[in-house]
C-alpha positions in Angstrom: -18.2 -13.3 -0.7 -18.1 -16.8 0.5 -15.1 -17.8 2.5 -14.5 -20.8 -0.1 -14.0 -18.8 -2.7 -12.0 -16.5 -0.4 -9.6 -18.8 0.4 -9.4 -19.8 -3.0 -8.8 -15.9 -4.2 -5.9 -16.1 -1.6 -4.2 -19.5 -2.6 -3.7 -18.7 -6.3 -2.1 -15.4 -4.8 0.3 -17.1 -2.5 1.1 -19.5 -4.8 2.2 -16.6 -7.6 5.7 -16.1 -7.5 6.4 -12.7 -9.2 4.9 -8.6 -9.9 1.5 -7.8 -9.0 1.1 -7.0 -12.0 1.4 -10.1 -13.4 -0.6 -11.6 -10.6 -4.3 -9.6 -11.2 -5.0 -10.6 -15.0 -4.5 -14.4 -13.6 -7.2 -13.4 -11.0 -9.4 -12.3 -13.4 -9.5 -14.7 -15.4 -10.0 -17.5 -12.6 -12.5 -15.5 -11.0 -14.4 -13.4 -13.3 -17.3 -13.1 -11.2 -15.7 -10.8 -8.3 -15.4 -6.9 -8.9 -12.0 -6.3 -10.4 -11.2 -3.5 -7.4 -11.8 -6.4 -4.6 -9.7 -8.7 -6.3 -7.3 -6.0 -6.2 -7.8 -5.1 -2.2 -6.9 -9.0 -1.4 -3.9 -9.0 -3.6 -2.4 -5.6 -1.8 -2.9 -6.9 1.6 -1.5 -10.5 0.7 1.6 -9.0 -0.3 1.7 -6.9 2.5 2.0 -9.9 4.3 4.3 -11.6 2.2 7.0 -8.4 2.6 6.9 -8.4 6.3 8.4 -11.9 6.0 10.4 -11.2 2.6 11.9 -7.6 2.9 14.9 -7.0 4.8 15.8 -3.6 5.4 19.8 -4.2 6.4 23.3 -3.6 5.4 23.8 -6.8 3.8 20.4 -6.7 2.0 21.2 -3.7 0.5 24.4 -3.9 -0.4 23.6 -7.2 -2.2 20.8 -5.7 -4.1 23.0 -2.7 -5.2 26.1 -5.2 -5.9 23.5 -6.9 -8.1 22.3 -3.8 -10.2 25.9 -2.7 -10.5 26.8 -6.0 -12.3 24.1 -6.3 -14.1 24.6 -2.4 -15.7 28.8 -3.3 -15.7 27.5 -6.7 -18.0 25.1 -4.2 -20.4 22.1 -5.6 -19.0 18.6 -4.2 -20.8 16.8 -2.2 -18.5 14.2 -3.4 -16.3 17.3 -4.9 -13.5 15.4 -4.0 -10.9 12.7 -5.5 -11.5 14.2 -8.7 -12.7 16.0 -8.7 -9.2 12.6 -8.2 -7.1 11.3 -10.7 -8.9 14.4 -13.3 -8.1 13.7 -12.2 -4.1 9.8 -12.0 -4.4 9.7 -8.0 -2.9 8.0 -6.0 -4.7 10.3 -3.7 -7.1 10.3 -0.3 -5.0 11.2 -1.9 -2.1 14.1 -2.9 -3.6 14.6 0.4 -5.5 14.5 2.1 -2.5 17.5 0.2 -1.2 19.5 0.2 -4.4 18.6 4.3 -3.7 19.6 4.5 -0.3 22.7 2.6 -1.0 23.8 4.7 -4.2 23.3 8.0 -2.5 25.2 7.0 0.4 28.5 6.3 -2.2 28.2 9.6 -3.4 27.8 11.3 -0.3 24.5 12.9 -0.8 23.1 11.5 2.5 24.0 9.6 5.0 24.3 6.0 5.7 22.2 5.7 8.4 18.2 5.8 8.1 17.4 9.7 9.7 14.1 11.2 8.5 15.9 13.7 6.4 17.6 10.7 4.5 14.1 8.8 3.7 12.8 12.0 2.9 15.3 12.4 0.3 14.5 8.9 -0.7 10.8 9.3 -1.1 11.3 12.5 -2.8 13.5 11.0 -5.8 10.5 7.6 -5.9 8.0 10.3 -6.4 10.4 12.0 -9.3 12.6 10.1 -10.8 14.3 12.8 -13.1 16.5 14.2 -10.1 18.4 11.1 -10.2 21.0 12.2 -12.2 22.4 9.1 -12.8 20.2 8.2 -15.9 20.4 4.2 -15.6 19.3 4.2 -12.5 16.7 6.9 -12.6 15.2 4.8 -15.6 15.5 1.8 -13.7 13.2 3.3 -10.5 11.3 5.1 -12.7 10.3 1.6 -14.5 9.9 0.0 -10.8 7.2 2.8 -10.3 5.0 1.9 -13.3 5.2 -2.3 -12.3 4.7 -2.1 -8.9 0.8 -1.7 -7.9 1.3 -1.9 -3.9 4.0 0.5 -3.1 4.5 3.1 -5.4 4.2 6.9 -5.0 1.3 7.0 -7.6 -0.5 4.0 -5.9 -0.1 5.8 -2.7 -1.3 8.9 -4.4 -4.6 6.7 -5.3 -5.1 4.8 -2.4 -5.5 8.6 -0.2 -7.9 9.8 -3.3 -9.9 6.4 -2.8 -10.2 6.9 0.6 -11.6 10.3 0.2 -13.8 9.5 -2.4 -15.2 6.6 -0.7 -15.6 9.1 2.7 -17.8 11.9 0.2 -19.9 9.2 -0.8 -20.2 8.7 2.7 -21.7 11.9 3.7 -23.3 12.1 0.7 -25.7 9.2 1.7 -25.7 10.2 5.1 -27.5 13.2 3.7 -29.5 11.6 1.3 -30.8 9.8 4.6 -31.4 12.4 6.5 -29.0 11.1 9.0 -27.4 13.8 11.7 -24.2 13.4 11.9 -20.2 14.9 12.8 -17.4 14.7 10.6 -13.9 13.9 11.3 -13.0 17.5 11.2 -15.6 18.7 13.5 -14.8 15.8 15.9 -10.8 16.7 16.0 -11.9 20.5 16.9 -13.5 19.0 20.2 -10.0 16.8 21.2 -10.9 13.8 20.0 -7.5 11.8 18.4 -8.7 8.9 16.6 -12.0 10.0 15.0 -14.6 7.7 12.9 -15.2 8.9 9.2 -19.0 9.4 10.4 -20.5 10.3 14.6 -24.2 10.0 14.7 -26.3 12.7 16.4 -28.6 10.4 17.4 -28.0 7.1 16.8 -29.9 4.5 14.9 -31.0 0.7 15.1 -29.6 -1.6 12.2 -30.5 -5.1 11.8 -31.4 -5.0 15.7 -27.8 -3.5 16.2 -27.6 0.4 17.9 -25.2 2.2 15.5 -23.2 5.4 16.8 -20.5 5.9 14.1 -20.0 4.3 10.9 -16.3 4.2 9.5 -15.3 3.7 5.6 -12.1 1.6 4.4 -11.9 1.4 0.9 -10.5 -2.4 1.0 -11.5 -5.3 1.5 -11.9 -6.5 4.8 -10.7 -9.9 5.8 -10.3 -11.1 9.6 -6.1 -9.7 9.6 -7.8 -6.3 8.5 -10.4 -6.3 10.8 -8.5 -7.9 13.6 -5.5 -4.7 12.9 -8.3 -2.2 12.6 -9.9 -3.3 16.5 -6.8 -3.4 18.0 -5.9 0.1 16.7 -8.6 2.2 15.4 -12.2 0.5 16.5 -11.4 0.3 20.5 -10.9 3.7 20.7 -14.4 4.4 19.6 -15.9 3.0 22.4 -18.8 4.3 23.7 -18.5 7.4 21.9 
């Protein structure tokens, strides 16, 4: 992909105000010449972007966004609150579901107030089934967020860790088809090694006058924040291995 087109892909996005959801169809539209799945990769990792400005995880934040969804039920509000509220703050609905969550459990005394693992493991565990929720508003209400929001819910996570191991079979697969030695992460992790490329070469080969040891698969796409991120934390420690 040309950068031009690129930074075109990434203006319309930042210029959406509202669900992802709403936000891919316009992309495919404007550019119906990119692969619907890359299109998709650039719009998760623009909004990742956009939450770490947008999301606030405090008191007041929650409590407004739970004073908010109580009104709105108190005034016989049709469903779909919560999402009408993350789209008036531009986070993405179970972000704010998670906090309307937190906050609700915390009045009832099912966990506590403050944010221990066991408390956002209760959280997670009521995103990923909504029917324990036993208040039935509400559980409708997250369970709705779930379907609308393509970057953070518990079924997108459940599909981004099956793409990523899809895209690491195919991997080996033409590794093999190569006839290409090689170690896979699990063999690599048996000898001590703590960050581990998808793929170590036994003997390493040439590539477009480039020496290659280890080849690593990311099923997204890979801008310069991605690649910058994946140096810094992953890449580095591959160094002469």
């Amino acid at each position: 992909m040309d950068i031009q087109t690129y930074n075109e892909i990434v203006k319309t996005i930042k210029s959406h105000y509202g669900l992802t959801t709403d936000c891919l169809p316009l992309l495919r539209e404007k550019f119906p010449s990119i692969d619907k799945n890359t299109l998709s990769s650039i719009t998760m990792h623009e909004y990742q972007k956009r939450m770490k400005y947008n999301h606030v995880k405090s008191a007041e934040v929650m409590n407004m966004y739970y004073n908010l969804y109580k009104t709105a039920v108190d005034r016989g509000d049709n469903p779909g609150i919560i999402l009408r509220i993350s789209q008036q703050y531009d986070v993405t609905p179970c972000l704010v579901a998670k906090l309307i969550l937190q906050r609700h459990f915390n009045d009832v005394n099912s966990i506590n107030s403050d944010n221990d693992s066991s408390s956002q493991t209760n959280i997670k565990t009521y995103m990923r089934d909504t029917t324990l929720i036993q208040d039935p508003s509400l559980a409708y209400e997250v369970y709705l967020c779930t379907l609308y929001d393509t970057q953070y819910s518990p079924v997108v996570e459940t599909i981004k860790t099956s793409l990523g191991q899809e895209y690491e079979i195919k991997l080996h697969k033409e590794m093999l088809n190569l006839g290409l030695a090689f170690r896979d992460e699990e063999h690599l992790r048996k000898y001590g090694y703590d960050k581990t490329p998808d793929v170590k070469l036994e003997v390493p080969i040439a590539v477009d006058g480039f020496v290659i040891n280890w080849v690593e698969s990311k099923a997204l796409f890979g801008d310069e924040d991605v690649h910058r991120e994946y140096m810094r934390n992953q890449y580095l420690s591959y160094w002469n291995r």
